[in-house]
C-alpha positions in Angstrom: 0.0 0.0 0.0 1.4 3.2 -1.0 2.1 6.2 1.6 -1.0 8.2 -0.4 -3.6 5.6 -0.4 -2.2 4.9 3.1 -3.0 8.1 4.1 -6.4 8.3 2.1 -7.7 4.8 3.7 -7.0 5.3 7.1 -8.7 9.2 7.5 -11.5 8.2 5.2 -12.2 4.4 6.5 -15.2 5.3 8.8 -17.3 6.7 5.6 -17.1 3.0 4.7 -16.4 0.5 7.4 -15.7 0.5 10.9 -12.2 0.0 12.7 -12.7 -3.1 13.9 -13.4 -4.4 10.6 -10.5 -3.3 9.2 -7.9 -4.6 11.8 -9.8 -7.9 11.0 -8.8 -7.8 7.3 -4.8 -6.8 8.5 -4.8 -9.7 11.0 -6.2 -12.0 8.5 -4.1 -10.6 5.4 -0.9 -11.3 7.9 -1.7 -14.8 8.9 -2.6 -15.9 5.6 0.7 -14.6 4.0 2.4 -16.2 6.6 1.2 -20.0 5.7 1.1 -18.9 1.5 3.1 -21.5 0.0 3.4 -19.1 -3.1 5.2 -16.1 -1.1 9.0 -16.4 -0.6 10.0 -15.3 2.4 11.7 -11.7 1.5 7.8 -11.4 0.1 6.1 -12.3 3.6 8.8 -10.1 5.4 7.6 -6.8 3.3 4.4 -7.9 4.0 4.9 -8.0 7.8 6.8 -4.5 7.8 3.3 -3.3 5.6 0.8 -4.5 8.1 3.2 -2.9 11.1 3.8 0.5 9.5 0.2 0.3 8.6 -1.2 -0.4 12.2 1.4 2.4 13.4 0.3 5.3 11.1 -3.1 4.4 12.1 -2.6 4.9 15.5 -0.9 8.2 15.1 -3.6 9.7 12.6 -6.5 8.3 14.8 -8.1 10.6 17.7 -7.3 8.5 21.0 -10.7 8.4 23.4 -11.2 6.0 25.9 -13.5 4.3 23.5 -10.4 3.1 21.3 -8.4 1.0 24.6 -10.3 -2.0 23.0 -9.0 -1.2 19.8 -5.4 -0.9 21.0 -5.5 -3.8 22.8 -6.5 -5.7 20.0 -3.7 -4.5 18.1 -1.0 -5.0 20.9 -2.3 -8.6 21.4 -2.0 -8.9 17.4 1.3 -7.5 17.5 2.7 -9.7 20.6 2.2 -12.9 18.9 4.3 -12.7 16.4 7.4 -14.7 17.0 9.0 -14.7 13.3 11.3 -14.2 11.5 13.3 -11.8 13.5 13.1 -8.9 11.5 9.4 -9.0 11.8 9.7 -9.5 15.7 12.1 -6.6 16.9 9.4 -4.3 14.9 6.7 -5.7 16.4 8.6 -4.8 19.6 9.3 -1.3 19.0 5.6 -0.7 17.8 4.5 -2.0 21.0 7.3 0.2 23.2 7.2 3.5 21.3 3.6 3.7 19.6 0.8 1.5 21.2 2.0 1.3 24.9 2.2 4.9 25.1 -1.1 5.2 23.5 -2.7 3.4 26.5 -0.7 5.5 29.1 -2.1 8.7 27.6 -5.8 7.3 27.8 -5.1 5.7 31.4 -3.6 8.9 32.6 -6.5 11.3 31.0 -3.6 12.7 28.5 -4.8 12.1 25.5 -7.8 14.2 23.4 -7.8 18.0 22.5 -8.3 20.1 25.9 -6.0 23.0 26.4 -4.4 24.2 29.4 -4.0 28.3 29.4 -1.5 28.8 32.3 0.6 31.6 32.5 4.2 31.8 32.5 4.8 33.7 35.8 1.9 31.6 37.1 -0.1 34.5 37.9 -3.6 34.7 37.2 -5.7 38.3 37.6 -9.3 38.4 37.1 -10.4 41.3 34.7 -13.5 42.7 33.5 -13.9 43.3 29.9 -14.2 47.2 30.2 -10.7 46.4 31.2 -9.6 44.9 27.6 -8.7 46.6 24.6 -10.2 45.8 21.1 -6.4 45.0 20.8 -6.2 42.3 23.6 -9.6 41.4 22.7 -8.4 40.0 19.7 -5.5 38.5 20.2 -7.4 36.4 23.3 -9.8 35.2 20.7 -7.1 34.3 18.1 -5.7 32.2 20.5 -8.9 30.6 21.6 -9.9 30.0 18.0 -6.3 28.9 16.8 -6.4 26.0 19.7 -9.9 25.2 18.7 -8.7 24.9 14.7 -5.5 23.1 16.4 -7.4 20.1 17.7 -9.4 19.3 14.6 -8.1 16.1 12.7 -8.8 15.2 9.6 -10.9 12.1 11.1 -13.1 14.0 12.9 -14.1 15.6 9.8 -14.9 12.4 8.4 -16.9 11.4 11.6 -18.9 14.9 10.6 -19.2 14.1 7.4 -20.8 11.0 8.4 -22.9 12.9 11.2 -21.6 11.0 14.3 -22.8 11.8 17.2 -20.8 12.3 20.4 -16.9 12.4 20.9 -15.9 11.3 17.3 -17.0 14.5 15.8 -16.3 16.8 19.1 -13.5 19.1 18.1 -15.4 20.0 15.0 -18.9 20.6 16.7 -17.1 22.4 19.7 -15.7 25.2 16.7 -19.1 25.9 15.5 -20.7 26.5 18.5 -17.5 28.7 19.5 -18.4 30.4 16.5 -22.1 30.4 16.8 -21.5 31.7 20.4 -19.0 34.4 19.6 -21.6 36.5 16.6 -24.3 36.4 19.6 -22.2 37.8 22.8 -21.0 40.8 20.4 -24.8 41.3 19.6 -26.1 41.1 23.3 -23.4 43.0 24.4 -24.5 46.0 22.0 -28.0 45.4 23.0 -27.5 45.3 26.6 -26.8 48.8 27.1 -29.8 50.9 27.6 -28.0 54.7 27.5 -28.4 56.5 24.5 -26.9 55.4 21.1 -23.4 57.1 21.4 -22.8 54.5 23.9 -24.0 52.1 21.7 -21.9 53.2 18.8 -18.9 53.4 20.9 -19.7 49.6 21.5 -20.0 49.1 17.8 -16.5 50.6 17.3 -15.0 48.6 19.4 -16.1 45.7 18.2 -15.2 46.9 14.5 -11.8 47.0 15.7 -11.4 44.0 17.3 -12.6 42.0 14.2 -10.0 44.6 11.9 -7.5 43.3 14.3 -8.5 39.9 14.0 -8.1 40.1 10.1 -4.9 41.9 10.6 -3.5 38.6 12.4 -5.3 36.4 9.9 -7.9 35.4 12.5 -10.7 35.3 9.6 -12.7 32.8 12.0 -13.7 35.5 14.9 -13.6 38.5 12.1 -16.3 36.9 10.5 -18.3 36.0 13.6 -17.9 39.5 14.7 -18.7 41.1 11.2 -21.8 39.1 10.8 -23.0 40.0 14.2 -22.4 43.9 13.9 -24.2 43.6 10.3 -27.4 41.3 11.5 -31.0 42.5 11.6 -31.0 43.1 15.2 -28.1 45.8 15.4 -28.7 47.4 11.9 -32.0 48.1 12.4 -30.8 50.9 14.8 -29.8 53.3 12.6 -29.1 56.2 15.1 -26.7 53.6 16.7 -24.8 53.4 13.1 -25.6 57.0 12.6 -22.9 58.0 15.6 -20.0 55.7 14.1 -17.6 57.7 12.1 -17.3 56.6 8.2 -13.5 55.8 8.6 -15.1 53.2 10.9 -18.0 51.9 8.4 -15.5 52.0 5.7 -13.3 49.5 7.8 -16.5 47.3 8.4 -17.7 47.2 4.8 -14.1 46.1 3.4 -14.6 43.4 6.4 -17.7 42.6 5.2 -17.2 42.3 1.4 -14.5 40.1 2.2 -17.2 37.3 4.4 -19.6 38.0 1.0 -20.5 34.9 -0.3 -21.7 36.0 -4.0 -19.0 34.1 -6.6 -18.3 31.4 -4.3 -16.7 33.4 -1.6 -13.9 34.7 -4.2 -12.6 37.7 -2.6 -12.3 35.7 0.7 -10.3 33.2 -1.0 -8.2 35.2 -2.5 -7.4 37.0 0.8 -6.3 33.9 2.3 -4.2 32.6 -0.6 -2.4 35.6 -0.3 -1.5 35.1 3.4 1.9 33.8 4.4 1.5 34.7 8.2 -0.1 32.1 10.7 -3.9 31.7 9.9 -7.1 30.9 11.6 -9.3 30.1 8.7 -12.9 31.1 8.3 -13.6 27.0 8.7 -17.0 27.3 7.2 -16.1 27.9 3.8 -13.6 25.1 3.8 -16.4 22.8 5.5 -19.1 23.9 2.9 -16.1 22.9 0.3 -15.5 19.2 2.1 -19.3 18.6 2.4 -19.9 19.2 -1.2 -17.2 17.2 -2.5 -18.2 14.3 -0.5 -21.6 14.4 -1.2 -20.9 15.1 -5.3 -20.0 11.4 -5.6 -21.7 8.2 -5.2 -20.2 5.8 -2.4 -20.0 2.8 -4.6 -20.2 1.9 -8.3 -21.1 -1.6 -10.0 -17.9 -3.2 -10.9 -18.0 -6.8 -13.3 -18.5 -9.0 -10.3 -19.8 -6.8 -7.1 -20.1 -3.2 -6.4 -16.7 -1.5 -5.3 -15.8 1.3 -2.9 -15.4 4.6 -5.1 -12.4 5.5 -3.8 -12.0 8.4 -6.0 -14.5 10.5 -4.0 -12.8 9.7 -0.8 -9.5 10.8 -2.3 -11.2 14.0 -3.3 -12.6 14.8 -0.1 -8.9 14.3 2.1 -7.7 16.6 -1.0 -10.3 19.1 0.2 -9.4 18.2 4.2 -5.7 18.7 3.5 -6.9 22.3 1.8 -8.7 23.4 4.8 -5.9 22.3 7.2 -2.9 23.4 5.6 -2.9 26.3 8.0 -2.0 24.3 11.1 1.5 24.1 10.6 1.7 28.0 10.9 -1.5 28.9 13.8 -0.9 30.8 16.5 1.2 29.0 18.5 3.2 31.0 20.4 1.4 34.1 20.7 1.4 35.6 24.0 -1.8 35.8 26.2 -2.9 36.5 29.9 -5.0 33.8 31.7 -7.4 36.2 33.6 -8.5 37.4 30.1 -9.4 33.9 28.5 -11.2 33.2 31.8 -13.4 36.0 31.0 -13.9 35.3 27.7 -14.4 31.8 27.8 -16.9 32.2 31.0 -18.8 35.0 28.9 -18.9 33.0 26.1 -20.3 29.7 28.3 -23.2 31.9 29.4 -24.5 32.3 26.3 -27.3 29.7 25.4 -28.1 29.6 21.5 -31.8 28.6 20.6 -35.1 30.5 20.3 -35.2 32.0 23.9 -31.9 33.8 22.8 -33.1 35.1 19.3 -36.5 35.8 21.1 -34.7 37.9 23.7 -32.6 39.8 21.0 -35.8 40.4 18.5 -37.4 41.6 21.4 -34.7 44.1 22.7 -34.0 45.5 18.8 -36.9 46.3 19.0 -37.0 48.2 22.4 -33.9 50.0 21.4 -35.2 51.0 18.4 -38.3 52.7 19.8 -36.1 54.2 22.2 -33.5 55.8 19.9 -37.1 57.0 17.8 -36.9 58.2 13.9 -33.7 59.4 11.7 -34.2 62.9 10.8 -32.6 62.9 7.6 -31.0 66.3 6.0 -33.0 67.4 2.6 -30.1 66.0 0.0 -30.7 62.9 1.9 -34.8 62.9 2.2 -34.6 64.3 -1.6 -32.9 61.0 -2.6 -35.0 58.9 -0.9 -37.7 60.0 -2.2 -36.5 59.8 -5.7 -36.4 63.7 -6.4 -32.6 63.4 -6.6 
């Protein structure tokens, strides 16, 4: 099996087959090459080494949860009984030492999955309150929340979305929506909340346009859209005085935000913008999502070969090649970027509170609404009313 089709099989399997299956046909290829009379035995050693460096990528691409330990211990079982030739058994014993055993540790010792740690280096942590944070620090605190999120998305639990698992298979993918989801609706109940007059408001809205500028200028296109989208939805648009007291330098920066989340010619001027961007990147994920799901879905599972009906492998292929676009980023995220505890606290706490469903978007309808009768009508001057009214 080639290192490509390697790769392919082993992220794409679950669309197809389940794991267990699949170490059933290794175990099986194995012992029957072993007893083949018509395999020498250079043949049934490269055939050994396959199955090992096989079981060994797998482990490595595959997302360890507890619910894999039967899996692994399978595969160590497997693995232990071979006894020759020697070449064979001194991999096997390595595989067990340096890739399966530690595998087990990490899930015995609660190690393994994708939670994130934020400690601080000094090992200092200071509450803050957000009146406290600068559009600045506002988004470099969500870049690094989003980077980690993008971070611990593998290509397989993709796939397991793909296939719409349920539960922990399809976690880290679900967990950057809702992040998402969550982000667009604090920024509009935060704009909402304020009941002064719509200055305050406005200065709000400024802030918020440049956190999300910031965002874009670190190439954090995931919370620049969810912030973009939220200052441009129906429920803080509709006030108009609110808008009316942001400076134009400061709607100009929001509609070049906004033309680049537009979604006319298949989201073209986003794409380009992130072609064109060699620094580390948080990706606006559901584009590249949108991209996977419709490449999957444009070809059939299986065609009718001259015996049986075979796997169509080719749209599986097609699909990694539209993972690997979507995740080429991670080599270059945010790693490193400096951050104070007390300030993801906040944020992460602020975003927990909020609870997306109908009571939310009831609430928020509702307080438009009140904010809008409260800020009352838009006297326009007469070039503008003229226009309007189609006299000019």
């Amino acid at each position: 099996m080639t290192a490509p089709y390697r790769e392919a099989f082993l992220t794409m399997y679950m669309a197809f087959t389940d794991a267990d299956k699949v170490l059933d046909v290794l175990i099986n290829q194995y012992n029957a090459a072993c007893t083949s009379p018509s395999l020498s035995a250079g043949q049934r050693i490269n055939l050994g080494f396959n199955v090992l460096d096989i079981i060994e990528d797998w482990i490595k691409q595959h997302r360890i949860e507890e619910a894999d330990v039967l899996l692994l211990d399978r595969m160590k079982e497997f693995v232990s009984c071979i006894q020759d030739p020697p070449e064979i058994v001194s991999r096997a014993r390595r595989l067990i030492a340096e890739v399966i055993d530690p595998s087990l540790d990490s899930i015995h010792l609660g190690t393994s999955g994708s939670k994130s740690n934020y400690t601080s280096s000094s090992g200092s942590f200071i509450e803050v309150a957000l009146r406290q944070v600068t559009h600045e620090s506002l988004a470099q605190h969500l870049t690094v929340i989003e980077s980690r999120l993008y971070m611990a998305i593998k290509p397989t639990d993709i796939v397991a979305w793909l296939r719409k698992s349920d539960g922990e298979a399809s976690k880290a993918v679900i967990e950057y929506q809702v992040n998402q989801q969550k982000l667009t609706a604090w920024v509009q109940k935060l704009i909402l909340k304020i009941r002064g007059g719509a200055q305050e408001r406005a200065d709000k809205f400024v802030y918020f346009i440049l956190a999300a500028h910031c965002c874009y200028t670190m190439g954090n296109f995931s919370a620049m859209s969810a912030i973009v989208f939220a200052l441009q939805s129906m429920v803080i648009g509709r006030l108009r005085q609110t808008r009316e007291h942001v400076e134009k330098r400061y709607m100009k920066q929001l509609s070049a935000m906004t033309d680049l989340v537009d979604v006319t010619h298949n989201f073209k001027k986003y794409r380009r913008a992130i072609s064109s961007n060699s620094a580390p990147v948080v990706p606006w994920l559901h584009v590249h999502l949108k991209d996977i799901n419709s490449t999957y879905r444009r070809y059939p599972d299986k065609f009718q070969g001259q015996k049986s009906e075979l796997i169509n492998f080719q749209r599986y292929e097609r699909t990694l090649g539209e993972i690997r676009t979507a995740f080429r980023f991670q080599s270059r995220a945010h790693q490193d970027m400096d951050y104070e505890p007390g300030i993801i606290n906040l944020l992460q706490r602020q975003l927990a509170c909020i609870e997306i469903g109908p009571e939310l978007d009831s609430w928020m309808e509702k307080t438009s609404q009140e904010r809008l009768n409260q800020e009352g009508p838009v006297y326009m001057c007469k070039d503008e009313a003229l226009r309007m009214t189609g006299f000019a």
